[in-house]
MDTraj code that builds the backbone (N, CA, C; nanometers):
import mdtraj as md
import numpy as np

residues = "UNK UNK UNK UNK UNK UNK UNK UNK UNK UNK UNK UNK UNK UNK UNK UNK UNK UNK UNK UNK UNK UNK UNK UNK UNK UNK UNK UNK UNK UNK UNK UNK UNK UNK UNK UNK UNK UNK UNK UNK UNK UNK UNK UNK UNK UNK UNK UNK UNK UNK UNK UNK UNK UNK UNK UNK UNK UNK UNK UNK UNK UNK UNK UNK UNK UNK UNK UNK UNK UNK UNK UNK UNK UNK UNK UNK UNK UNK UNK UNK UNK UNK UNK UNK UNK UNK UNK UNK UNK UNK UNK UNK UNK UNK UNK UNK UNK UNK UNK UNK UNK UNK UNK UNK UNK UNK UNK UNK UNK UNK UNK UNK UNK UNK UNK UNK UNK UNK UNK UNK UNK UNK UNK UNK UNK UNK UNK UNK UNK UNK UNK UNK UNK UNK UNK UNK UNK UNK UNK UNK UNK UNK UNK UNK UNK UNK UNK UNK UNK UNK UNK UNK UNK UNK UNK UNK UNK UNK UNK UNK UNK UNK UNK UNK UNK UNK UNK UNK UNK UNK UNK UNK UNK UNK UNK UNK UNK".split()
xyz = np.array([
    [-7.2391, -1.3651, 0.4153],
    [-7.1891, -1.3547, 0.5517],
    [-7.1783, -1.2082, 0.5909],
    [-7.2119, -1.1459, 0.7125],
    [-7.2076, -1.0218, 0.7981],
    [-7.0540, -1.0051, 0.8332],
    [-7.0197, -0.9019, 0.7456],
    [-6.8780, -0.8582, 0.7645],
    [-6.8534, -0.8388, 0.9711],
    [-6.7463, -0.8407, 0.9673],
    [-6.6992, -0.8611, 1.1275],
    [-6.7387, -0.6875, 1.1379],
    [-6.5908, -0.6332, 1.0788],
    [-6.6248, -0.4529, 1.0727],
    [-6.6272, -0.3885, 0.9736],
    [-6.7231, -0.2988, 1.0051],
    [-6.8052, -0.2343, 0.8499],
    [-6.7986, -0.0683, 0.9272],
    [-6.6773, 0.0043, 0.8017],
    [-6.7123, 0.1557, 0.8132],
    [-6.7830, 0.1789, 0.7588],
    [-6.8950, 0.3278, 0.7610],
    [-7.0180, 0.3562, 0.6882],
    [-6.9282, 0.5058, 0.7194],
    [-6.8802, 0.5490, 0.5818],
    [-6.8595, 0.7433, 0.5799],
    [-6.9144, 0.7889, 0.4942],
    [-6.9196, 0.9363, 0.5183],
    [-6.9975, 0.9832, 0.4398],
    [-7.0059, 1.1768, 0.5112],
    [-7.0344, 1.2431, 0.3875],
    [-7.0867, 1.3985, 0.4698],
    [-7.1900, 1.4033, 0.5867],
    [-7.2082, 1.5088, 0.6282],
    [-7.2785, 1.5709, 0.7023],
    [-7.4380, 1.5617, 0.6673],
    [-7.5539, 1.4807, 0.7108],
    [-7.6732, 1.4414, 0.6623],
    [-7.6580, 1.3557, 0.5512],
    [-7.6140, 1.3063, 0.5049],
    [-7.5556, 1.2298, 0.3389],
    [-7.6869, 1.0798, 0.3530],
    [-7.6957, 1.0602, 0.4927],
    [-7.7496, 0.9284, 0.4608],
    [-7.7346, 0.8450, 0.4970],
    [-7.5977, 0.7974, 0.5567],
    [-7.4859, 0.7355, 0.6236],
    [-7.5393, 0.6738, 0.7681],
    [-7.5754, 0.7112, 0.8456],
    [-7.6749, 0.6411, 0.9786],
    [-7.7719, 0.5829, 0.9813],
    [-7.9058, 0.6337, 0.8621],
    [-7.9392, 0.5587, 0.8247],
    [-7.9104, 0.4308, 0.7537],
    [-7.8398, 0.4297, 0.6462],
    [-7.7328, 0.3219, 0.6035],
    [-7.7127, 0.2057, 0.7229],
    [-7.6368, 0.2918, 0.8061],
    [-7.5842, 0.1853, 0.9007],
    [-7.6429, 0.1143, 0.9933],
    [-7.7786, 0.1993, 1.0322],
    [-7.8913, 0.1238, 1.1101],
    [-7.9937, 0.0443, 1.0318],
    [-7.9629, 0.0387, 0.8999],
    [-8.0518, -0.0798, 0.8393],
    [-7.9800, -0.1810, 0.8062],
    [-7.8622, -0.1601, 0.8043],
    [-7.7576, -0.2655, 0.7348],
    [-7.7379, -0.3446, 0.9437],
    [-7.6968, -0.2573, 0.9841],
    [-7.6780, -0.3298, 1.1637],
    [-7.8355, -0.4214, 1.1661],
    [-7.9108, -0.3690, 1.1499],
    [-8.0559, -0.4151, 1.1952],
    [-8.0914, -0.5744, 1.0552],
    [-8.0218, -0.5715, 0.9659],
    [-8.0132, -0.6881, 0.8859],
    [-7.9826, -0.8323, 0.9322],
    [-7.8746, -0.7992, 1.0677],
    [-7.7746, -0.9109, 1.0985],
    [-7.9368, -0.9702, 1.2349],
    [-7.8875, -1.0968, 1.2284],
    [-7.9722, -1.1697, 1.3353],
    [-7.8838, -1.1967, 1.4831],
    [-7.8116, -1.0554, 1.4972],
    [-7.7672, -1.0454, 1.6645],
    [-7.8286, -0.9198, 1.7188],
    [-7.8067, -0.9163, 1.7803],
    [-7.8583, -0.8151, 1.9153],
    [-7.7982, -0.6717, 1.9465],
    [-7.9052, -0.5992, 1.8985],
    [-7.8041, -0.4372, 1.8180],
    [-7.7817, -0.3357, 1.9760],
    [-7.7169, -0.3090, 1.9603],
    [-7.6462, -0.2218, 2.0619],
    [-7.5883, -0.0871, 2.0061],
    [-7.6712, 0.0492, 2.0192],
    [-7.6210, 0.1505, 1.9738],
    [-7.5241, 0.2329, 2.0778],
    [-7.4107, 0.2159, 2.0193],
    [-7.3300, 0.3213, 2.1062],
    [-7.3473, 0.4878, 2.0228],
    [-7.3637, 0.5210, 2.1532],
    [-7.3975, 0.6817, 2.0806],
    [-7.2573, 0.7338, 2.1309],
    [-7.2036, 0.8744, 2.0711],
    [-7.0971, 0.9522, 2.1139],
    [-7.0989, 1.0794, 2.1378],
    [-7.2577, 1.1196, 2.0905],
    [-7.3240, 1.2933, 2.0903],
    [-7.3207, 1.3365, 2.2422],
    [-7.2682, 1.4251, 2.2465],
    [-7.3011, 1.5279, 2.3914],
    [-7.4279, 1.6213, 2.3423],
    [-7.5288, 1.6366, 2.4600],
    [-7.6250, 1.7527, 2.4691],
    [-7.5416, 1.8817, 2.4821],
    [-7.4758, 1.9684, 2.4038],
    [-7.3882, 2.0770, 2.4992],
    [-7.4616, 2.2059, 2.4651],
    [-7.5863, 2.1717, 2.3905],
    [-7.6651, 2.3058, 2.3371],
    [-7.8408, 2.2810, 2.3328],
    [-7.9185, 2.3526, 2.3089],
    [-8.0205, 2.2788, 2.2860],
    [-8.0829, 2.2395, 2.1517],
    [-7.9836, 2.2969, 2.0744],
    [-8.0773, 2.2045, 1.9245],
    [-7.9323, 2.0750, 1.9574],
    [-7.8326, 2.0708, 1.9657],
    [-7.8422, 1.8728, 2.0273],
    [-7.8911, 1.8147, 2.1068],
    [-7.9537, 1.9225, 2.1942],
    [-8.0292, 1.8334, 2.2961],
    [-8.1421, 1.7610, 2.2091],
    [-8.2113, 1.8515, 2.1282],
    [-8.3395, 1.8413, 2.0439],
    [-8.2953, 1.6922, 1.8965],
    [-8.1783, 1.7161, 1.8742],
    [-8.1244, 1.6155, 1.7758],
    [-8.1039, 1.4773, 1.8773],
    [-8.0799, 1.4906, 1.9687],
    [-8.0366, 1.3464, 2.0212],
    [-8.1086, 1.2890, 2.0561],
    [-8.2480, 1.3828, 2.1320],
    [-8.3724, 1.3467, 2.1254],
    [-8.4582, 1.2759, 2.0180],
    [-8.4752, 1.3149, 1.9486],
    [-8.5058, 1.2704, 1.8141],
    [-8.4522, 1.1566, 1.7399],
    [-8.3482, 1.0903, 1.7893],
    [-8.2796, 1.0027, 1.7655],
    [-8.3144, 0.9139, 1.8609],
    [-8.2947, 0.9485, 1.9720],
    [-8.3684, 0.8395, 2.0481],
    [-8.4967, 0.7811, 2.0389],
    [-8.5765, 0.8272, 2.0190],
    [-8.6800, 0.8406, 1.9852],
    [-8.7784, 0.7468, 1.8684],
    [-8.6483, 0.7674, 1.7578],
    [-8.6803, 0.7173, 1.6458],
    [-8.6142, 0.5749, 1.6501],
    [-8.5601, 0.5462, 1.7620],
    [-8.4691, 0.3735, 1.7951],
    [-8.6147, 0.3210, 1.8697],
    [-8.6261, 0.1885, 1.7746],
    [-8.7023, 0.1305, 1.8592],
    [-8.7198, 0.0410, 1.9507],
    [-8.7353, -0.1072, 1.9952],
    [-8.6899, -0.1744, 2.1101],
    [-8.5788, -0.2674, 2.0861],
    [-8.5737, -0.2574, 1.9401],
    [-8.4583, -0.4011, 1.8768],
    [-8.3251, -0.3298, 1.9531],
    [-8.3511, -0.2065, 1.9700],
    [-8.1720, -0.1363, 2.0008],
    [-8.1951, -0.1377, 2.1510],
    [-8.0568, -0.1591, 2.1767],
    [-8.0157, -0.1191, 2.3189],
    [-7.9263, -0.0350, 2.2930],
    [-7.9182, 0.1252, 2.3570],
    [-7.8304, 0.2238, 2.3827],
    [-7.7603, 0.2537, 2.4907],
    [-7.6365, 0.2850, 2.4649],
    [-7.5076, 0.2770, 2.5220],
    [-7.4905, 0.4562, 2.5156],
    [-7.5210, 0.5710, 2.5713],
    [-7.4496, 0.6554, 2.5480],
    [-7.2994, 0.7342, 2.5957],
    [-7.2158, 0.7285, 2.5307],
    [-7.0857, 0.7298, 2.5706],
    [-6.9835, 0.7991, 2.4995],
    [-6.9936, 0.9293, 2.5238],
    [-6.9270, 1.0594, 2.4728],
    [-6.7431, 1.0194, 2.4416],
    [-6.6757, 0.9316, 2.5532],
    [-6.5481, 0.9201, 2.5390],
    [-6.4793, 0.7687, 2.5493],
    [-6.5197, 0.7560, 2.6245],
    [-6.5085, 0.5342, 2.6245],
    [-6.5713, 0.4565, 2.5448],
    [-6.5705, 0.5057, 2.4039],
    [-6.6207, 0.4000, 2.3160],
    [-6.5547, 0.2874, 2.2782],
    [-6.4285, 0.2653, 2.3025],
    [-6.3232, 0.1279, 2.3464],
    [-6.3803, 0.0667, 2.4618],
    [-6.4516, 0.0986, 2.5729],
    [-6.4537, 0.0100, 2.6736],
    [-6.6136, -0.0498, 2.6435],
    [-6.6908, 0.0539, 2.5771],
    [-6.7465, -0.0293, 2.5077],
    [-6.7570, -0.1253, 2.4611],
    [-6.7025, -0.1280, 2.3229],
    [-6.6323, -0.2235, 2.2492],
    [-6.5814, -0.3161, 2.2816],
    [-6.5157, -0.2968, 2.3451],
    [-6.4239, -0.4082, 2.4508],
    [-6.5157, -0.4618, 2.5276],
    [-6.6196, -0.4264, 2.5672],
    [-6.7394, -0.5489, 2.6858],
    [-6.8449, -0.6516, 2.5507],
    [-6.8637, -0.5884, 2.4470],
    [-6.9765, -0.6109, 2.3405],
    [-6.9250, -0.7795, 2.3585],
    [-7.0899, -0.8633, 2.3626],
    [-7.1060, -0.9841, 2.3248],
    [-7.1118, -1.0559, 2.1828],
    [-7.0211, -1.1475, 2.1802],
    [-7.0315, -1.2320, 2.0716],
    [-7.1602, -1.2569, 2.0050],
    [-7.2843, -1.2386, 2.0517],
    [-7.3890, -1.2228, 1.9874],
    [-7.4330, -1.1123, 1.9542],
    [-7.3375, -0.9652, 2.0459],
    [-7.4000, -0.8568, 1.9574],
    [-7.3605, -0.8269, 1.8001],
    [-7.3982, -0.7146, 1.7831],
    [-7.3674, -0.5966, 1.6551],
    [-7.3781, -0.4196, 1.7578],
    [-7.2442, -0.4009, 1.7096],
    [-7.2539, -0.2803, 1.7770],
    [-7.2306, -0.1449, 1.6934],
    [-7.3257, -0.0858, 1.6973],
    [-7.3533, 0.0480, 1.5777],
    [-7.3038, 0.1503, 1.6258],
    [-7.1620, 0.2279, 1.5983],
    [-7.1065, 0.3013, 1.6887],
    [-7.1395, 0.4552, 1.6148],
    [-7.2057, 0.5537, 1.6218],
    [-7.2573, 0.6895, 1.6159],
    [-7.2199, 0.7617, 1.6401],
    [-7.0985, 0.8603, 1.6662],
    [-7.0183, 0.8216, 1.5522],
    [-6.8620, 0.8480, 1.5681],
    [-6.7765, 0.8041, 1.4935],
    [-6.6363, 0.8183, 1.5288],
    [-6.6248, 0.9977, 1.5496],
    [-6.7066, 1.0744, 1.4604],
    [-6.6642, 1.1945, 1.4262],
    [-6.6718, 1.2940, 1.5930],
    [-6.7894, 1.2226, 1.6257],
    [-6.8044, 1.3355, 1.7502],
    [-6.7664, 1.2569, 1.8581],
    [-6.7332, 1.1465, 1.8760],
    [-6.5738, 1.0852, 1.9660],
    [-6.4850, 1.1571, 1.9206],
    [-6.4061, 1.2093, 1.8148],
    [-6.3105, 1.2576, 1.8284],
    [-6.3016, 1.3867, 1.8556],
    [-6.4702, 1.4441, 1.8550],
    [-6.4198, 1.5826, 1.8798],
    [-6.4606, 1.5973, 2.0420],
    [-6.4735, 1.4627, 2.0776],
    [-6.4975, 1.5052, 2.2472],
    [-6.3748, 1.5095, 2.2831],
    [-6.2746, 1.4067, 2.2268],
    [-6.1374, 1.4155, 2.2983],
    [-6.0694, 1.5320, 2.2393],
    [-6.1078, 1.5503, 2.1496],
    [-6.0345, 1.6858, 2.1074],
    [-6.0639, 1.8102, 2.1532],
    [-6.1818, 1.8318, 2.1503],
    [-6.2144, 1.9292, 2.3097],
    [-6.1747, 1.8959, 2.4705],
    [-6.1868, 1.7907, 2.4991],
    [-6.1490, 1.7636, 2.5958],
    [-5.9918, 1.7703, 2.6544],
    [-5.9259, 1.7887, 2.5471],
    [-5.7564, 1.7627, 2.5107],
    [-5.6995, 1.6507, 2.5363],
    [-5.7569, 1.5604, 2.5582],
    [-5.7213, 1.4134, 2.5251],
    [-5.5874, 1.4118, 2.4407],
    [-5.5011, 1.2854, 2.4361],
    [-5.4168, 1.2938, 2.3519],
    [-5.4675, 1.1735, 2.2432],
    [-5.4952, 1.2374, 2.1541],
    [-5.5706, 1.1791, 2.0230],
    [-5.4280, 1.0466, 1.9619],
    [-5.3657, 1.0341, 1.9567],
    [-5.3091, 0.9500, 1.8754],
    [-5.3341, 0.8343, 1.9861],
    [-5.3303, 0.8355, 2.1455],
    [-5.3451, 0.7219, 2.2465],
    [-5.4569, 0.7050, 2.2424],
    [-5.5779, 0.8025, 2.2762],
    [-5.7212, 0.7443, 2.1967],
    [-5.7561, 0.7034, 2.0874],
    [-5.7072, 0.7157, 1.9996],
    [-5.7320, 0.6198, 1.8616],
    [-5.6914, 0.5496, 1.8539],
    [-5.5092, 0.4522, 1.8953],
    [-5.4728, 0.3300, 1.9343],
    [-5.5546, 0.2409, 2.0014],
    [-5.6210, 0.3348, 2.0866],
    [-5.7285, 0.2189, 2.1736],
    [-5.8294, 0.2203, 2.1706],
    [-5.8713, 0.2810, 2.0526],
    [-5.9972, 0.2211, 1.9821],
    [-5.9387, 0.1538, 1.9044],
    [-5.8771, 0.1786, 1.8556],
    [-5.8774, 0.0450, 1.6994],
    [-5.7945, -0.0832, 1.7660],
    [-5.8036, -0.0842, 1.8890],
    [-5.7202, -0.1880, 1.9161],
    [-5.8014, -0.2757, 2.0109],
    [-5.9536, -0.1950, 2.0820],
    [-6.0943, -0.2394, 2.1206],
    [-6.1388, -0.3163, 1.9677],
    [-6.1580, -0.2333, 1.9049],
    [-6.1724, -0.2866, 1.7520],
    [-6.1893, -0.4471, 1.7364],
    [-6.0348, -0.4287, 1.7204],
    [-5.9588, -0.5308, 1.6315],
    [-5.9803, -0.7013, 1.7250],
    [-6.0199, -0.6564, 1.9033],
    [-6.0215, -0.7478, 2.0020],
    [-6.1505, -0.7598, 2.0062],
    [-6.2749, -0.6857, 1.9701],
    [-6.3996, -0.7299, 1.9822],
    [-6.4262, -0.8597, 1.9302],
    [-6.5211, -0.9099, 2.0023],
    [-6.6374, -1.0454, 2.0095],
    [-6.7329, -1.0020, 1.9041],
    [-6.8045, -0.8822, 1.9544],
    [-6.8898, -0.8622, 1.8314],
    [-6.9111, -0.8074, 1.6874],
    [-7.0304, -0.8305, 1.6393],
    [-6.9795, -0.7732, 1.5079],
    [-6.9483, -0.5739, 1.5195],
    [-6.9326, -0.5115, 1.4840],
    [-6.9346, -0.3979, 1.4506],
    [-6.9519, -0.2966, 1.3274],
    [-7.0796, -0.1598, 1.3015],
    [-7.0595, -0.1074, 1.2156],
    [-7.0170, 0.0329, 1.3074],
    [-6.9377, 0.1382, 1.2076],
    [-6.8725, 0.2547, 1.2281],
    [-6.9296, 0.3154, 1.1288],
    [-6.9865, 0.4558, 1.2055],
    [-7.0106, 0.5291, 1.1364],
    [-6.9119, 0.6853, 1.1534],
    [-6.8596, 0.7417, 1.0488],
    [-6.7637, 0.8570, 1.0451],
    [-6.8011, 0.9369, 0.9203],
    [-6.7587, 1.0786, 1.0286],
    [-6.7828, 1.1474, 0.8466],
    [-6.6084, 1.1956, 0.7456],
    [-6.6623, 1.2005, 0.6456],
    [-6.5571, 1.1926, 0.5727],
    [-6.5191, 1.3691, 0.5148],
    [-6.4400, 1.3960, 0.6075],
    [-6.4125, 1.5432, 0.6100],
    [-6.2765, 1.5910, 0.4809],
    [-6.2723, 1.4792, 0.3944],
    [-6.1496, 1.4976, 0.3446],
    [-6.1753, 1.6030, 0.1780],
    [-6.3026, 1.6210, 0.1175],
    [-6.3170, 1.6276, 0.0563],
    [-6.3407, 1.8399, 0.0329],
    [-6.3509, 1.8868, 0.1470],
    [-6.3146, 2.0088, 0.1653],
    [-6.2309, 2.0785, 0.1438],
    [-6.2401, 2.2282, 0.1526],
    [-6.1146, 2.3131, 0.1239],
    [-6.0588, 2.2907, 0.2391],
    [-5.9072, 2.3598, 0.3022],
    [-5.8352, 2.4018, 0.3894],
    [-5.9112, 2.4941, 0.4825],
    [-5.9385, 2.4569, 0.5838],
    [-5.9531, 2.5997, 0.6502],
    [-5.8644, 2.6308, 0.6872],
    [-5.9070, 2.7933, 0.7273],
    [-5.8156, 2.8825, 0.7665],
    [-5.7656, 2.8924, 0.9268],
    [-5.8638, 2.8013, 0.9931],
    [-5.9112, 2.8062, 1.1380],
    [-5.7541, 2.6987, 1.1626],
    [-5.7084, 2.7433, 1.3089],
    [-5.6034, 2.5775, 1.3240],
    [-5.7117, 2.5237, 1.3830],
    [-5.7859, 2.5231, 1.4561],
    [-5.7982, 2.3815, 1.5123],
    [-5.9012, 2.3462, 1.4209],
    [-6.0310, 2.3665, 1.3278],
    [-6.0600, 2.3093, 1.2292],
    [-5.9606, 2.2458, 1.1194],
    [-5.8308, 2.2765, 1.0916],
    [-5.7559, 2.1678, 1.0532],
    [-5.6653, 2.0404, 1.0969],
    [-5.6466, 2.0890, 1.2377],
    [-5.6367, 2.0146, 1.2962],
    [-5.7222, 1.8760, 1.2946],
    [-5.8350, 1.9345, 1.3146],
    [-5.9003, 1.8503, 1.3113],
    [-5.9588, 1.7445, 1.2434],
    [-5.9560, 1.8530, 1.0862],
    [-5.9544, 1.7332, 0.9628],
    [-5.8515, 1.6375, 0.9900],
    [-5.7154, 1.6767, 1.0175],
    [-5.6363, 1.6337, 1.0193],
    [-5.6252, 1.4885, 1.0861],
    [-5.6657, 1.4754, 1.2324],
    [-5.6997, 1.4058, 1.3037],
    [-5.8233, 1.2497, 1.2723],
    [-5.9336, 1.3697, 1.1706],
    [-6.0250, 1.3373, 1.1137],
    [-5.9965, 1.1737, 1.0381],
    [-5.9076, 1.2560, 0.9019],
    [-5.8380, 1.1908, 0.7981],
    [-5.7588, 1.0740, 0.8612],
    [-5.6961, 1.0824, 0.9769],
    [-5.5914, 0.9681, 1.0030],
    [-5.6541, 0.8565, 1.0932],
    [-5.8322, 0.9003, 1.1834],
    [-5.8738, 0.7711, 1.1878],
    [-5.9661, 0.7040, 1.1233],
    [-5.9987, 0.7827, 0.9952],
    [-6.0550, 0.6777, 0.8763],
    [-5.9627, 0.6191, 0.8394],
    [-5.8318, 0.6509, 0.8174],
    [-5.7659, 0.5612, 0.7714],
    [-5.7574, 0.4651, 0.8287],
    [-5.7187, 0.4504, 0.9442],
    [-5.7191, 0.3460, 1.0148],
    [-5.8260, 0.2745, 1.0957],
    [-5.9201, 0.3156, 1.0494],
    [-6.0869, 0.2725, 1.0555],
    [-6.0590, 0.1773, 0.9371],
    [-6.0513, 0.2680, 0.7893],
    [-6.1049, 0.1392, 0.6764],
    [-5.9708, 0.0543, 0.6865],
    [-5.8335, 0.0657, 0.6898],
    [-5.7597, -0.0192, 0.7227],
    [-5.8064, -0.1611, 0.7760],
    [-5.8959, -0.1694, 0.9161],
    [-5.9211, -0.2592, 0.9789],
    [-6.1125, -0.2750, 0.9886],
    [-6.1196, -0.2686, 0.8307],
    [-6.2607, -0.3154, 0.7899],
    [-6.2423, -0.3821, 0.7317],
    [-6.4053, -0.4477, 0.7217],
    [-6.3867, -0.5640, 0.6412],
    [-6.4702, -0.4948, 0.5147],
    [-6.5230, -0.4242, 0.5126],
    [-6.6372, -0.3869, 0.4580],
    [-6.6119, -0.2100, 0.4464],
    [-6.6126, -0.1398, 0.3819],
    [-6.5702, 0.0273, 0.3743],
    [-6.7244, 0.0503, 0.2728],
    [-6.8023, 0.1384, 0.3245],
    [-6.9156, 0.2032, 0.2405],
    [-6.8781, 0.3421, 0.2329],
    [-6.9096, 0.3965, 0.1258],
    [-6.9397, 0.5579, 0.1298],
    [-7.0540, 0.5958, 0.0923],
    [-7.1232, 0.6577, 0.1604],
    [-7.3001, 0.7504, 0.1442],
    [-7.2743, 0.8423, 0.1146],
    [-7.3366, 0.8837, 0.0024],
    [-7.3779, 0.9932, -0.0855],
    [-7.5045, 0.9719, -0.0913],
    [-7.5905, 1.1340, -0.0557],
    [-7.7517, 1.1579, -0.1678],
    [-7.8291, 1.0207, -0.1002],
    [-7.8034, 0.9423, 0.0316],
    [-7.8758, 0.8124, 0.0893],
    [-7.7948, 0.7325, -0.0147],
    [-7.7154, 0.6978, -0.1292],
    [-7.6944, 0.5980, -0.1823],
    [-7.5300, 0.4959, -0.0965],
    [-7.5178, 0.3957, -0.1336],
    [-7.4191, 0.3446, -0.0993],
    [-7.3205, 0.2907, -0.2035],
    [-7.1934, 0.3413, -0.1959],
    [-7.0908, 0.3013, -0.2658],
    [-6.9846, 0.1923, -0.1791],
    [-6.9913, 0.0921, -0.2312],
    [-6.8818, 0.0093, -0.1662],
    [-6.7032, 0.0225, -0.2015],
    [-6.6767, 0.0958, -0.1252],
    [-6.5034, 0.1191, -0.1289],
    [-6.3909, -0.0258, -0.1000],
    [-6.4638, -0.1168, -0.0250],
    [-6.3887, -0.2308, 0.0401],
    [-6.4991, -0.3543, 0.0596],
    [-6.4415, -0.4539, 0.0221],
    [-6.5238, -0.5835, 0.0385],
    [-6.6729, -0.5657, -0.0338],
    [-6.7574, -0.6436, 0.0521],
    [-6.8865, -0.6549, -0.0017],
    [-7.0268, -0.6387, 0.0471],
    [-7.0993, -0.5809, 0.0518],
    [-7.2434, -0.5860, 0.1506],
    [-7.2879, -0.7579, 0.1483],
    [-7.3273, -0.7582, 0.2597],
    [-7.3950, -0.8671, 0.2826],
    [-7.5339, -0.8964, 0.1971],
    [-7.5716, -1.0348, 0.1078],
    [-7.6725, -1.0135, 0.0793],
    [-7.8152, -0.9882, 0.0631],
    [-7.8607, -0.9206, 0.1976],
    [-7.9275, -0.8301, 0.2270],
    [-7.9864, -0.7270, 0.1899],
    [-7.8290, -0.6494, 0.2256],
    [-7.8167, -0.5115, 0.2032],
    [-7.8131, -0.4884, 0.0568],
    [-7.7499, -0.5791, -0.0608],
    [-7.7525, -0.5159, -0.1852],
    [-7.8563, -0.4943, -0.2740],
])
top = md.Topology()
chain = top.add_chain()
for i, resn in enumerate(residues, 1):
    res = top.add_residue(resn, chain, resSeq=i)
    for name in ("N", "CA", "C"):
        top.add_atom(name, md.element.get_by_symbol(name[0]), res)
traj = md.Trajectory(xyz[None], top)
């Protein structure tokens, strides 16, 4: 059976999106990529490009820098929705100055009320030194407290390393193993 919600974390290039777009693309519903990347430079312009690019017609894209709850919150009982990624949702609201603890309540609370299935993808910033910077710790900070409450309300917790997958919570579908 296709877990309801499935986090996919992992570093920076680790592997982890891929992961999650073959494991989303496994299930026999109707994939819906929510993206969360802003163009704010031109090598993301050039990365998001490239991403698009490389989606082929099975996906429908959603791009949506800050309302990834209202997202969530519309997704059909027949979708799967591949959300790309928690990390740069949080740093839109965190640039944006959003108040991060009311945006993360209402995502995980879009979450927890979705119809469809859902995978999450986040990176896992915990494994670093301290910086010296505040708002780079801040931000781990921020980081750290909605994985937690990401894998909290999974059914399914992966970690990517090196492209491999480690299962932290529940079980891959048999598919994916």
């Amino acid at each position: 059976m296709f877990p309801k919600v499935t986090l996919v974390l992992g570093g920076i290039s680790s592997g982890k999106s891929d992961f999650a777009e073959e494991l989303a693309l496994q299930s026999t519903l109707s994939a819906v990529y929510l993206a969360s990347a802003q163009a704010n430079d031109p090598e993301m312009r050039a990365k998001i490009e490239r991403h698009r690019s490389a989606r082929d017609a099975r996906w429908k894209t959603i791009e949506e820098p800050l309302n990834a709850a209202g997202t969530i919150e519309n997704a059909a009982a027949t979708d799967i929705v591949l959300f790309d990624c928690a990390t740069l949702w949080l740093t839109n609201h965190l640039l944006g100055g959003s108040d991060l603890t009311q945006e993360q309540d209402r995502l995980i609370t879009a979450i927890k009320a979705c119809r469809a299935h859902i995978v999450i993808v986040s990176n896992e910033v915990g494994q670093g030194g301290v910086s010296e910077n505040k708002m780079a710790r801040s931000f781990a900070a921020a980081q750290g407290q909605l994985n937690r409450k990401l894998a909290e309300n999974a059914d399914l917790v992966v970690m990517v390393v090196a492209g491999l997958p480690m299962v932290l919570k529940g079980e891959l579908p048999a598919e994916a193993a």
